[in-house]
py3Dmol code that shows the C-alpha trace and the ligand (Angstrom):
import py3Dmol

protein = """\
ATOM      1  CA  UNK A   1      -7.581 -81.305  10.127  1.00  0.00           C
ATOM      2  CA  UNK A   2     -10.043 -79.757  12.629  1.00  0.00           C
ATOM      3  CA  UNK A   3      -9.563 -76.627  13.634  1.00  0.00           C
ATOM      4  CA  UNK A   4     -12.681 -73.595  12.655  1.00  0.00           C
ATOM      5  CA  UNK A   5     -10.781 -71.260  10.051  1.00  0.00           C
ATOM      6  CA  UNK A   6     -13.438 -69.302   8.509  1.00  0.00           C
ATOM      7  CA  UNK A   7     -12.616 -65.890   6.091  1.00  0.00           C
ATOM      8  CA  UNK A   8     -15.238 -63.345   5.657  1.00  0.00           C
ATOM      9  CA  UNK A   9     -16.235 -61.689   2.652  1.00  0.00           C
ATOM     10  CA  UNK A  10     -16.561 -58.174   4.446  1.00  0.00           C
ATOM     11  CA  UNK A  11     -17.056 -56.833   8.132  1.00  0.00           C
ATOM     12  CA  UNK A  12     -20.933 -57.322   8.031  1.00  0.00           C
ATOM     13  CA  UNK A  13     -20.567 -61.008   7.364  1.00  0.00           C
ATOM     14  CA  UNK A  14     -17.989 -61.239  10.154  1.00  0.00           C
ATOM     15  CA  UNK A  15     -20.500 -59.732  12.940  1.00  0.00           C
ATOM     16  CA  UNK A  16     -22.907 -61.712  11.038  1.00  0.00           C
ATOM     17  CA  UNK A  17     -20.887 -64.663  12.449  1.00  0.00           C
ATOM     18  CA  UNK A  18     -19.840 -63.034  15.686  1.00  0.00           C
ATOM     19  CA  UNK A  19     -23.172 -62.495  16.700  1.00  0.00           C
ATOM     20  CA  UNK A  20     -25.603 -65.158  18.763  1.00  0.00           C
ATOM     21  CA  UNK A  21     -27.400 -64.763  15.446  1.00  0.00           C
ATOM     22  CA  UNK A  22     -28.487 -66.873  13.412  1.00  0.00           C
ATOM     23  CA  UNK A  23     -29.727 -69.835  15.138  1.00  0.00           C
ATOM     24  CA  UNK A  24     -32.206 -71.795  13.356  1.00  0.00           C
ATOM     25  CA  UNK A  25     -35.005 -73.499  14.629  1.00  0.00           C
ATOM     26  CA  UNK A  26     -35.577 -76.130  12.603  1.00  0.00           C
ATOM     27  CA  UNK A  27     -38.764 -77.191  11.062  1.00  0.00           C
ATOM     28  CA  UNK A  28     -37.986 -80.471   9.454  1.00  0.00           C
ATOM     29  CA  UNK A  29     -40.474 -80.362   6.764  1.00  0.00           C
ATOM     30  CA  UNK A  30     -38.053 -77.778   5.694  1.00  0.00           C
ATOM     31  CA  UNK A  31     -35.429 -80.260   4.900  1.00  0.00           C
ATOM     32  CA  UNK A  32     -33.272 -80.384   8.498  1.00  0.00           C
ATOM     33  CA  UNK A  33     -29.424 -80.079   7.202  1.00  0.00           C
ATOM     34  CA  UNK A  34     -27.502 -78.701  10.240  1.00  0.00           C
ATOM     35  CA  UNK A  35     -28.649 -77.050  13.226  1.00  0.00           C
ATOM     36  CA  UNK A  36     -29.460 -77.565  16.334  1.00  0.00           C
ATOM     37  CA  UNK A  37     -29.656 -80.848  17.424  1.00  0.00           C
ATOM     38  CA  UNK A  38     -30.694 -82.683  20.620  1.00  0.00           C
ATOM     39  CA  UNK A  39     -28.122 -85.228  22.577  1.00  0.00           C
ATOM     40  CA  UNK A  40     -29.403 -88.158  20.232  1.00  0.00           C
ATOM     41  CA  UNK A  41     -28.358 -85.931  17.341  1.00  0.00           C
ATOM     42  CA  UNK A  42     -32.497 -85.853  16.307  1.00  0.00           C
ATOM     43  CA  UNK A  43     -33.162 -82.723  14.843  1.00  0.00           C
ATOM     44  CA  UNK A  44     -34.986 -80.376  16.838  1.00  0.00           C
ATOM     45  CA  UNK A  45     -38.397 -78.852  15.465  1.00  0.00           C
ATOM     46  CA  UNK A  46     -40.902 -77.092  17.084  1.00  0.00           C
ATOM     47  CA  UNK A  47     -39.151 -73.897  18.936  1.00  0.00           C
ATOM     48  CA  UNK A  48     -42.283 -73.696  21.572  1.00  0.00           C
ATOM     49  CA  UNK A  49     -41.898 -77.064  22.521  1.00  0.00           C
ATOM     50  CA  UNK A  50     -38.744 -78.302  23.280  1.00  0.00           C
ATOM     51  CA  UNK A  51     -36.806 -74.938  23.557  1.00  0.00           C
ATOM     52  CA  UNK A  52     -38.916 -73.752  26.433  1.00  0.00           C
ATOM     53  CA  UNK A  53     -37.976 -77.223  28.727  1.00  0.00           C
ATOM     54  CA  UNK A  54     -34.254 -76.672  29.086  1.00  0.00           C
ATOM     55  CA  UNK A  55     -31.519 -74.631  28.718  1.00  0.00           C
ATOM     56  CA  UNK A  56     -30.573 -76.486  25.560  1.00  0.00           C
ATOM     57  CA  UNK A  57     -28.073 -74.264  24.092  1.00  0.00           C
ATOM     58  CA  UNK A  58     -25.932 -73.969  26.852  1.00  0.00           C
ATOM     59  CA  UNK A  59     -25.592 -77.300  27.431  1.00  0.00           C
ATOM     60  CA  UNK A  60     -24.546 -77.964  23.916  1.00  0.00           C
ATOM     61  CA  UNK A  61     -21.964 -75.229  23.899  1.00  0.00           C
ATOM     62  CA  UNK A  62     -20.354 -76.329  26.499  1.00  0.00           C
ATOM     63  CA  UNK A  63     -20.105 -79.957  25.214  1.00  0.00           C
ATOM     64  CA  UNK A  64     -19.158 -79.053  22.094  1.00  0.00           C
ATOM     65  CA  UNK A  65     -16.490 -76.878  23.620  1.00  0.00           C
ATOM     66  CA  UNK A  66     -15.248 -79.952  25.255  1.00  0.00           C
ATOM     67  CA  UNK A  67     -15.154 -82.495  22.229  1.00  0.00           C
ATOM     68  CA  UNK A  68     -13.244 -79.748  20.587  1.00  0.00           C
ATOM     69  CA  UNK A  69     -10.529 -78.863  23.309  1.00  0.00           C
ATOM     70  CA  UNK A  70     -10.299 -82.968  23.440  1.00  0.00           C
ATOM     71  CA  UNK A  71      -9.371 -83.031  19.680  1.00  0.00           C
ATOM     72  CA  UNK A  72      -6.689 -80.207  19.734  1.00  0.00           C
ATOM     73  CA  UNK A  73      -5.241 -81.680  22.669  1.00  0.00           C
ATOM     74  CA  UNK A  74      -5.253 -85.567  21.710  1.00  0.00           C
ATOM     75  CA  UNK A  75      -5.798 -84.908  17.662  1.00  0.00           C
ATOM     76  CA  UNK A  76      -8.281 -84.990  15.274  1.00  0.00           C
ATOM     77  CA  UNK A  77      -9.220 -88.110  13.665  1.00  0.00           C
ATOM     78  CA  UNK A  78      -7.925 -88.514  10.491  1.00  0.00           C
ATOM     79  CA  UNK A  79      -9.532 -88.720   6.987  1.00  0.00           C
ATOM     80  CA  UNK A  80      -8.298 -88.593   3.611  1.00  0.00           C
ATOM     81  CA  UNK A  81      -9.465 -87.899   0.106  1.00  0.00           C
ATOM     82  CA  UNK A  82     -10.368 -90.644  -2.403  1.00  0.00           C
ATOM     83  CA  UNK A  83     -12.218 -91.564  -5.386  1.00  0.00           C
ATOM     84  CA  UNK A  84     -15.809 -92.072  -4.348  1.00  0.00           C
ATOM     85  CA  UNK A  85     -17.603 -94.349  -5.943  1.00  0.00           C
ATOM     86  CA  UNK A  86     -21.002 -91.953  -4.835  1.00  0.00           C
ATOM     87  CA  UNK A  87     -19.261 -89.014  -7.084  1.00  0.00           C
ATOM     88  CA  UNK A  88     -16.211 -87.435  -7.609  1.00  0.00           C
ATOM     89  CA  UNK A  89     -14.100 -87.387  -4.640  1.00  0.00           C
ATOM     90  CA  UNK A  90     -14.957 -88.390  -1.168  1.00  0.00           C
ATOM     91  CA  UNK A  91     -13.922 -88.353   2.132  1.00  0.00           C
ATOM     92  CA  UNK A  92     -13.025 -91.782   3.803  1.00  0.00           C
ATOM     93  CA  UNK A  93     -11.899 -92.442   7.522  1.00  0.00           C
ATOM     94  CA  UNK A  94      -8.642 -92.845   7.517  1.00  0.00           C
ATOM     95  CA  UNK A  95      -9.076 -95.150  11.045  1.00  0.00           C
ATOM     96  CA  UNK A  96     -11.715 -96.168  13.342  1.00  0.00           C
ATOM     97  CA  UNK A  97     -14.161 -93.248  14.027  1.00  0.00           C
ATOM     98  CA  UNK A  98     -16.330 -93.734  17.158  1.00  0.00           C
ATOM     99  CA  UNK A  99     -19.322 -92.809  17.235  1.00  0.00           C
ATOM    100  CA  UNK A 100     -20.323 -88.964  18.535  1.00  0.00           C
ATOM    101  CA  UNK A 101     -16.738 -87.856  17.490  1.00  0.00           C
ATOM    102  CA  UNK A 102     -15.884 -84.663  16.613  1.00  0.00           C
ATOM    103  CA  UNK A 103     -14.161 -84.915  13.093  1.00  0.00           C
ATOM    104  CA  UNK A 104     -13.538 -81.482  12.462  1.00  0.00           C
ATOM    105  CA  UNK A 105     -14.450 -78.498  11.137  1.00  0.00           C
ATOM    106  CA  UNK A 106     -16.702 -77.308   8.085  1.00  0.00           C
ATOM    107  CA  UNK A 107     -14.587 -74.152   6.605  1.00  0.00           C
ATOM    108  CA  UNK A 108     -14.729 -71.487   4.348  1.00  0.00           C
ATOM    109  CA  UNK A 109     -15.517 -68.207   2.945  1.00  0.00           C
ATOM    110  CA  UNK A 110     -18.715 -66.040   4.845  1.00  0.00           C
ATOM    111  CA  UNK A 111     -20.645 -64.275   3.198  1.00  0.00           C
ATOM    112  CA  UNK A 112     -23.879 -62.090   4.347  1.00  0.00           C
ATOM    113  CA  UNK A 113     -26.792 -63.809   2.510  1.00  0.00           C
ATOM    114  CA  UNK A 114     -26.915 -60.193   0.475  1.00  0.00           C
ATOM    115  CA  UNK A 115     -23.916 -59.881  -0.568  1.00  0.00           C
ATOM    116  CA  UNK A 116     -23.891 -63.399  -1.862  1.00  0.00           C
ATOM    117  CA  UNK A 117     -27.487 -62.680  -3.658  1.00  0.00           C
ATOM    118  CA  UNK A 118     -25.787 -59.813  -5.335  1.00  0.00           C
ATOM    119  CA  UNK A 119     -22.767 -62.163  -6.206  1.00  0.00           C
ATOM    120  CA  UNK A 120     -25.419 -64.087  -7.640  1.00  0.00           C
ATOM    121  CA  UNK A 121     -26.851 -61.826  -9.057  1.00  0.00           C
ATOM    122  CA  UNK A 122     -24.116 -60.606 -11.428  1.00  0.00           C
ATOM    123  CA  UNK A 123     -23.086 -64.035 -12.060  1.00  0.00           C
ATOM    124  CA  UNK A 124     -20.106 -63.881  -9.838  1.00  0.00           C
ATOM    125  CA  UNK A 125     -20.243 -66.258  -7.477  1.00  0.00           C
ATOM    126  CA  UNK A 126     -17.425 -68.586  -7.345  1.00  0.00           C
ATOM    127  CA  UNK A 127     -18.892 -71.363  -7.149  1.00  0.00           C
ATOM    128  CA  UNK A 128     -22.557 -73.090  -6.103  1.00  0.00           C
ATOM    129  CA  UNK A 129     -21.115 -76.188  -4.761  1.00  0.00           C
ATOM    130  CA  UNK A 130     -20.425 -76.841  -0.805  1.00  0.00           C
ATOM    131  CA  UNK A 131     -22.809 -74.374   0.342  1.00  0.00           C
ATOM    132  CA  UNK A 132     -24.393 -73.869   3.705  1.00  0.00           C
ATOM    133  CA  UNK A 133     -26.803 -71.320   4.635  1.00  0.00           C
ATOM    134  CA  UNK A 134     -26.879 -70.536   7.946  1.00  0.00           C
ATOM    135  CA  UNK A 135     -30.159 -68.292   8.374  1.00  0.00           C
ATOM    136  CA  UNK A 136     -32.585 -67.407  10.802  1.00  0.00           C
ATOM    137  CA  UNK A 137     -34.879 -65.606   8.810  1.00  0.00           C
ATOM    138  CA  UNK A 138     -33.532 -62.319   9.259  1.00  0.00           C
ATOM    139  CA  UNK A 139     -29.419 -62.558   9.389  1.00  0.00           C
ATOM    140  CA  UNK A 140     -28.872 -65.179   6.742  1.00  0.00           C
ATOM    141  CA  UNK A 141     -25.191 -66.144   6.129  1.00  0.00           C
ATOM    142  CA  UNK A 142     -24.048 -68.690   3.325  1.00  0.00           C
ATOM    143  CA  UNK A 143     -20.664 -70.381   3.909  1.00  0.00           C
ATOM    144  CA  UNK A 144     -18.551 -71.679   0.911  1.00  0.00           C
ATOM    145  CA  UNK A 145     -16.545 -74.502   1.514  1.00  0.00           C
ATOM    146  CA  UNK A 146     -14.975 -74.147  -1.506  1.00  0.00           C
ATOM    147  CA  UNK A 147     -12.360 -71.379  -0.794  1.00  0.00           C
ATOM    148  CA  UNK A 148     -10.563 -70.008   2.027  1.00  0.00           C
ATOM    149  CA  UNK A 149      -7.131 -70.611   4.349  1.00  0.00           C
ATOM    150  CA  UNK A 150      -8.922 -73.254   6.231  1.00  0.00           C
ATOM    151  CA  UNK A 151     -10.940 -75.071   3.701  1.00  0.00           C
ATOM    152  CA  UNK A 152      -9.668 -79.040   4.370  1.00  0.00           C
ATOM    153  CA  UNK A 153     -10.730 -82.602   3.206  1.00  0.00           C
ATOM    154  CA  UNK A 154     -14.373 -82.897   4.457  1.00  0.00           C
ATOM    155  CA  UNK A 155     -14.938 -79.985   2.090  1.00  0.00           C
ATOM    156  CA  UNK A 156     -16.153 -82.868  -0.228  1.00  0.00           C
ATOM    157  CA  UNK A 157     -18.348 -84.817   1.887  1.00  0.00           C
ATOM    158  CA  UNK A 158     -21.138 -86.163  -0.154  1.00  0.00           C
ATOM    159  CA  UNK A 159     -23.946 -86.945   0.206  1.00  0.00           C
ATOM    160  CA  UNK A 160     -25.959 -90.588   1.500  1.00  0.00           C
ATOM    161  CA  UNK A 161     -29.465 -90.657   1.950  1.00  0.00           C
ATOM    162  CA  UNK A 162     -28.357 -92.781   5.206  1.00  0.00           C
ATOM    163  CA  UNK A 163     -25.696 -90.500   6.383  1.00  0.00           C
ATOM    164  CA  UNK A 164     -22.885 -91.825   9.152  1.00  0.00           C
ATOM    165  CA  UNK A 165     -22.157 -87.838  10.048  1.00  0.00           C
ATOM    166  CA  UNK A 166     -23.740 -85.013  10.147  1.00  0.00           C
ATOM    167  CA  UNK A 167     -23.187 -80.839  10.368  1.00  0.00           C
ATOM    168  CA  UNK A 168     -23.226 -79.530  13.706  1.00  0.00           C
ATOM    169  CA  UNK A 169     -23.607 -75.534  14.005  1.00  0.00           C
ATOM    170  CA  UNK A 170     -21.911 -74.225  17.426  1.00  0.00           C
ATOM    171  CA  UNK A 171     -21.424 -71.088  19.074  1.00  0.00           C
ATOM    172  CA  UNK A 172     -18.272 -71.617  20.022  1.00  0.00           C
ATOM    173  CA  UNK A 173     -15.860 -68.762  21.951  1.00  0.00           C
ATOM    174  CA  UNK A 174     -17.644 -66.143  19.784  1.00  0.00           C
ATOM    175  CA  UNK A 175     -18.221 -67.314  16.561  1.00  0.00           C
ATOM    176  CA  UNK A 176     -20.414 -69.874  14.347  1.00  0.00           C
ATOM    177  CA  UNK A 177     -18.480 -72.921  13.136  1.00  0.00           C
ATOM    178  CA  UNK A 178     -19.957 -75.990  11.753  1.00  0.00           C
ATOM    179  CA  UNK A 179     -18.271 -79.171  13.211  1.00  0.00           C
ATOM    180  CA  UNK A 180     -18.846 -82.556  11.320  1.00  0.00           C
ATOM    181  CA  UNK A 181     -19.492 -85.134  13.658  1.00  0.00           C
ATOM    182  CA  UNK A 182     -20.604 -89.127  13.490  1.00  0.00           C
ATOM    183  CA  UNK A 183     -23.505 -90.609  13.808  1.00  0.00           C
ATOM    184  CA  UNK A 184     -22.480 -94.055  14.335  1.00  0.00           C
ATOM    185  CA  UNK A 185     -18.971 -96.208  14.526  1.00  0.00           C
ATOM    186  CA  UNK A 186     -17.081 -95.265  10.995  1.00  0.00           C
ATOM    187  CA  UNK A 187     -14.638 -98.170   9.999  1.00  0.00           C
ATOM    188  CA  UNK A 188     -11.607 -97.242   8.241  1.00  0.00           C
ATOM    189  CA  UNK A 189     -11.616 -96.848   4.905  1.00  0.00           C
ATOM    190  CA  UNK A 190     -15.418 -96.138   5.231  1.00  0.00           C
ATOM    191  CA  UNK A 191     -16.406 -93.072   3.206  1.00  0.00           C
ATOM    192  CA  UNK A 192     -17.983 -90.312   5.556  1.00  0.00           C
ATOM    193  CA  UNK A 193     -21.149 -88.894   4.453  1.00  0.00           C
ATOM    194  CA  UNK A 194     -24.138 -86.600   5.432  1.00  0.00           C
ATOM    195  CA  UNK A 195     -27.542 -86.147   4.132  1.00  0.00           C
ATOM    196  CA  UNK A 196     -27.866 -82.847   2.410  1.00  0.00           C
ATOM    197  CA  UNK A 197     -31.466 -82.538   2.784  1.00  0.00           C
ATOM    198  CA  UNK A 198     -31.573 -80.831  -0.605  1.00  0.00           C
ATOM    199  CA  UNK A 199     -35.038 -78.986  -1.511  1.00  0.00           C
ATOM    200  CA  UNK A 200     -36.429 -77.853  -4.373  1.00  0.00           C
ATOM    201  CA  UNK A 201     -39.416 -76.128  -5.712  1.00  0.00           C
ATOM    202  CA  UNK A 202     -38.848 -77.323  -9.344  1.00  0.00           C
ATOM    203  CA  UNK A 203     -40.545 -79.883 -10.465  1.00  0.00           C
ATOM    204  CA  UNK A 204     -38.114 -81.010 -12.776  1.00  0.00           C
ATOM    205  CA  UNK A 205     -35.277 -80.358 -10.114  1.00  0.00           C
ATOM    206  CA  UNK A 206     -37.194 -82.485  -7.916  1.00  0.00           C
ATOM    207  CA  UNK A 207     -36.644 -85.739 -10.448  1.00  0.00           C
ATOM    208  CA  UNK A 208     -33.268 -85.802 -10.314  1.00  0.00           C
ATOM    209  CA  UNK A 209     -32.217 -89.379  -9.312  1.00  0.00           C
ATOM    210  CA  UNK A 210     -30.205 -89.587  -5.730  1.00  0.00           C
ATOM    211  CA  UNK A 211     -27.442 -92.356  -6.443  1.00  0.00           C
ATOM    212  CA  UNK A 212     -25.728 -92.572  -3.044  1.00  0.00           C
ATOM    213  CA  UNK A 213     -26.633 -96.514  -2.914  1.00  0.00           C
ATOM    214  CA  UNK A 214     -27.490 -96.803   0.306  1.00  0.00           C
ATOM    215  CA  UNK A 215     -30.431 -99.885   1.223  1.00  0.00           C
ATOM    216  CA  UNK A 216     -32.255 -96.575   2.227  1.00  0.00           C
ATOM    217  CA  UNK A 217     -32.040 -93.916  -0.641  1.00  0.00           C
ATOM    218  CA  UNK A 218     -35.227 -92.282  -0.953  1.00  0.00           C
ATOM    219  CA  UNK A 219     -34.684 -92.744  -4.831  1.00  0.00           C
ATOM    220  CA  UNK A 220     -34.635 -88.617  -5.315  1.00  0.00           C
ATOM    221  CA  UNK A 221     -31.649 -86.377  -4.757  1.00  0.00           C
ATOM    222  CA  UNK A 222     -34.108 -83.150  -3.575  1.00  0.00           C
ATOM    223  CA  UNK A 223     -37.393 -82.935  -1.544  1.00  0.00           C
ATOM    224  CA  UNK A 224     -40.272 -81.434  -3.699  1.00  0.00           C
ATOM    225  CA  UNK A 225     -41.637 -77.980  -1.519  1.00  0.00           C
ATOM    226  CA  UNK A 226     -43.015 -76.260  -3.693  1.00  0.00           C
ATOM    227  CA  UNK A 227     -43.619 -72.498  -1.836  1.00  0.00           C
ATOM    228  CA  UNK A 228     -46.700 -71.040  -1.956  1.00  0.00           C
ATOM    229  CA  UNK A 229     -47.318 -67.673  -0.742  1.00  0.00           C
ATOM    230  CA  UNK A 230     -49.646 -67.618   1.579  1.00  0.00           C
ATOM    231  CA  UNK A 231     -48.683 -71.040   3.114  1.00  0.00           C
ATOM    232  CA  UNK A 232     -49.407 -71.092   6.565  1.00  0.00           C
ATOM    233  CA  UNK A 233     -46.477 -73.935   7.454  1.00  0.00           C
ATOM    234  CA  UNK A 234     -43.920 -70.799   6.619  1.00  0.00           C
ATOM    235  CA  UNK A 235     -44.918 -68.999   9.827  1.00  0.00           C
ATOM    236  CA  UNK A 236     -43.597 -71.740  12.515  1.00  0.00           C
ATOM    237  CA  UNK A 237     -40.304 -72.080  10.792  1.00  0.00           C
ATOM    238  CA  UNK A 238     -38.580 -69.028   9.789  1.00  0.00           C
ATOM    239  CA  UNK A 239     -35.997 -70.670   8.894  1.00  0.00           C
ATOM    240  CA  UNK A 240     -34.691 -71.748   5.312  1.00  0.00           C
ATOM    241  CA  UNK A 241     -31.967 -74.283   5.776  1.00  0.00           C
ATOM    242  CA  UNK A 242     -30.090 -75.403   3.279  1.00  0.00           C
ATOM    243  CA  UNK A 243     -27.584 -77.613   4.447  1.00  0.00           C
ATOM    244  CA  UNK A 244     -25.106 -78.609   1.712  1.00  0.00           C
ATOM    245  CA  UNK A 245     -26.397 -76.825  -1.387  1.00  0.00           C
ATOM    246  CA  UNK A 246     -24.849 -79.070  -3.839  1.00  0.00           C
ATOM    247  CA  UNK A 247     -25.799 -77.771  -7.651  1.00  0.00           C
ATOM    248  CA  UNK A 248     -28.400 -75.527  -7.319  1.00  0.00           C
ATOM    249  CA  UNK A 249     -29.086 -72.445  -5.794  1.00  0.00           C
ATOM    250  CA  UNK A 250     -32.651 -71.056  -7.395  1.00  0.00           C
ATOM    251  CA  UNK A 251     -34.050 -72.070  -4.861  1.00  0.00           C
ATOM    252  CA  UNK A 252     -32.254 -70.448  -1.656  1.00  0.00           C
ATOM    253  CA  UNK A 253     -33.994 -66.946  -3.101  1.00  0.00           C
ATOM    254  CA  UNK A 254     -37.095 -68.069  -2.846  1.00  0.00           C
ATOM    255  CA  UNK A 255     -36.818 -69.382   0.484  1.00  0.00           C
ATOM    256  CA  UNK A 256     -34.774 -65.861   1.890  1.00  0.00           C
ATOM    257  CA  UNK A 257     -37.795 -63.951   0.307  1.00  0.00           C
ATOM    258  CA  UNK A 258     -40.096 -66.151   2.471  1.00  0.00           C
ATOM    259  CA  UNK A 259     -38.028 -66.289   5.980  1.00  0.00           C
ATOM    260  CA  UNK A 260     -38.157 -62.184   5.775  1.00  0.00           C
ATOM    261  CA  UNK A 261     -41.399 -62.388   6.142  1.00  0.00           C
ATOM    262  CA  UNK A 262     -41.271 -64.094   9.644  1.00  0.00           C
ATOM    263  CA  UNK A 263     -38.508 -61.831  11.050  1.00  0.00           C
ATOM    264  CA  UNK A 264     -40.503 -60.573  13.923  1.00  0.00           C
ATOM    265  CA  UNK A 265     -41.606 -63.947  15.039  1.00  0.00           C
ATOM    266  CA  UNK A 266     -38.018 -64.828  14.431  1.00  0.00           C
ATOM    267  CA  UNK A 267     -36.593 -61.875  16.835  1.00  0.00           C
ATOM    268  CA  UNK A 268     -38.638 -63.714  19.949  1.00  0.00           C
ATOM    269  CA  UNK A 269     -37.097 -66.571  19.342  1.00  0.00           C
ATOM    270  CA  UNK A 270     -34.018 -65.473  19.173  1.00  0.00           C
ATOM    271  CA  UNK A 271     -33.932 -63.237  21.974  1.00  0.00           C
ATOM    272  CA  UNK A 272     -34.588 -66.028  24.139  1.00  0.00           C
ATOM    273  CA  UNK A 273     -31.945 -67.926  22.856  1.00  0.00           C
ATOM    274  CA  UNK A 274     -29.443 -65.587  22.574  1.00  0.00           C
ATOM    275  CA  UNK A 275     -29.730 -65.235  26.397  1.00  0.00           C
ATOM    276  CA  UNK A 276     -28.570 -68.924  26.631  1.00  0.00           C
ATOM    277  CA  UNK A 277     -25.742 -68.556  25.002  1.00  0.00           C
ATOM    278  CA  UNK A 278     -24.620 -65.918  27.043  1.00  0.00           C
ATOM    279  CA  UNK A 279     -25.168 -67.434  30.141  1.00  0.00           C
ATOM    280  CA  UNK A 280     -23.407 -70.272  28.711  1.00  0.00           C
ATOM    281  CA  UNK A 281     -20.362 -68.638  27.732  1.00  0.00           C
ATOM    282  CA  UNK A 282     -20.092 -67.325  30.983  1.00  0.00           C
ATOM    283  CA  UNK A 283     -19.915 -70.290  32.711  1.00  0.00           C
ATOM    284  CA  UNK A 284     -17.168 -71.994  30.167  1.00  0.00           C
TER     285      UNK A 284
END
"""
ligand_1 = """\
1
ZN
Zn -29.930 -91.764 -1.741
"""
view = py3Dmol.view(width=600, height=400)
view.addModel(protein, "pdb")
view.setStyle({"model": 0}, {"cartoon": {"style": "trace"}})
view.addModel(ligand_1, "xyz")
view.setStyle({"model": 1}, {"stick": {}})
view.zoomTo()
view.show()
């Protein structure tokens, strides 16, 4: 199942990928899909805070690293495709699923933000479905899990407003990947699902009933952010996230538009990090 397959759209989208860049820092008024992540799997937020008490990202790398060289070894766990009864089709455990276990990997097609604006642009993207944007601002890249080699069953993971895994982005051996990892113990049979953390800045968008069923659905597929230029609570996050894109995409412009605008704060950051990960990689 697991292994990170991705295809690139062009060579700018494959040094996109290559590159320590992007990392988010995650701002979870934002919406939180994947990112960075601390060892309880909480979403980390403010860049100045926690980021300056530890060498976080080489830590992760390496144990990421390790779950993954574990799985290829010993073999992934194994999940199947099924009739959901959330939508469509799902992804179920196919047996017991501990919790903190690497699943697999997240595959697809890269694409440089730009190039996939212009796709969009001309009406020819592929599809708008399983879409993650990885972007830090400056170096966005959106990943479609629809198409590619490597694209395999957790391609449709759907969504639960109380989620058993989540999407991991590593640096692993010089590239991005996006593992899927639990949360908790998954039971066989047990469909696997991840919050998308979908956001929207329509209103209308924004009613659009979330019918994962879970005791904890917050009632509403999307988050209502409306962006206002101007807004202050841009500057600290710089980074758009969108997780798991699921139907609609109007939105991701608007939030590129406003992540430009932080790209020097952004560089900082990311000089920093990208230090980590070098160190870290040398030590692996
Ligand atoms: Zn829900």
């Amino acid at each position: 199942m697991g292994d990170a397959h991705y295809e690139f759209a062009d060579a700018s989208a494959h040094e996109r990928f290559s590159s320590c860049r992007p990392i988010r820092l995650i701002n979870r008024d934002l919406g939180y899909p994947i990112a960075v992540v601390d060892d309880d799997g909480s979403y980390l937020v403010p860049p100045d805070e926690d980021f300056e008490e530890e060498n976080f990202l080489a830590t992760q790398t390496r144990a990421w690293l390790g779950a993954v060289q574990k799985c290829r070894r010993d073999g992934w766990p194994r999940v199947e495709n099924k009739t959901s009864r959330v939508h469509g089709v799902g992804v179920f455990a196919a047996q017991d699923i501990p919790a903190g276990a690497t699943i697999g990997f997240y595959n697809g097609t890269v694409y440089t933000q730009e190039a996939w604006d212009e796709l969009e642009r001309l009406g020819e993207s592929r599809t708008d479905n399983f879409l993650f944007n990885l972007n830090d601002g400056a170096h966005g890249i959106v990943l479609d899990g629809c198409f590619g080699k490597g694209i395999n069953a957790l391609k449709f993971l759907n969504h639960s407003c109380s989620p058993n895994v989540r999407m991991q982005e590593v640096f692993l051996q010089g590239s991005w990947a996006v593992l899927v990892v639990a949360l908790r113990d998954i039971a066989t049979k047990e469909e696997l699902s991840h919050d998308f953390a979908l956001h929207t800045e329509d209103a209308n968008e924004a009613e659009t009933p979330c019918t994962c069923g879970a005791a904890e659905c917050r009632g509403k597929l999307y988050a209502y952010f409306p962006w206002d230029d101007g807004d202050d609570d841009d500057e600290d996050d710089g980074n758009d996230d969108d997780g798991n894109d699921d139907d609609d995409n109007d939105d991701d412009e608007s939030h590129n538009g406003t992540s430009s605008n932080d790209e020097s704060q952004d560089k900082s950051d990311h000089d920093v990090q990208s230090e980590r990960i070098e160190e870290s990689d040398a030590t692996i």
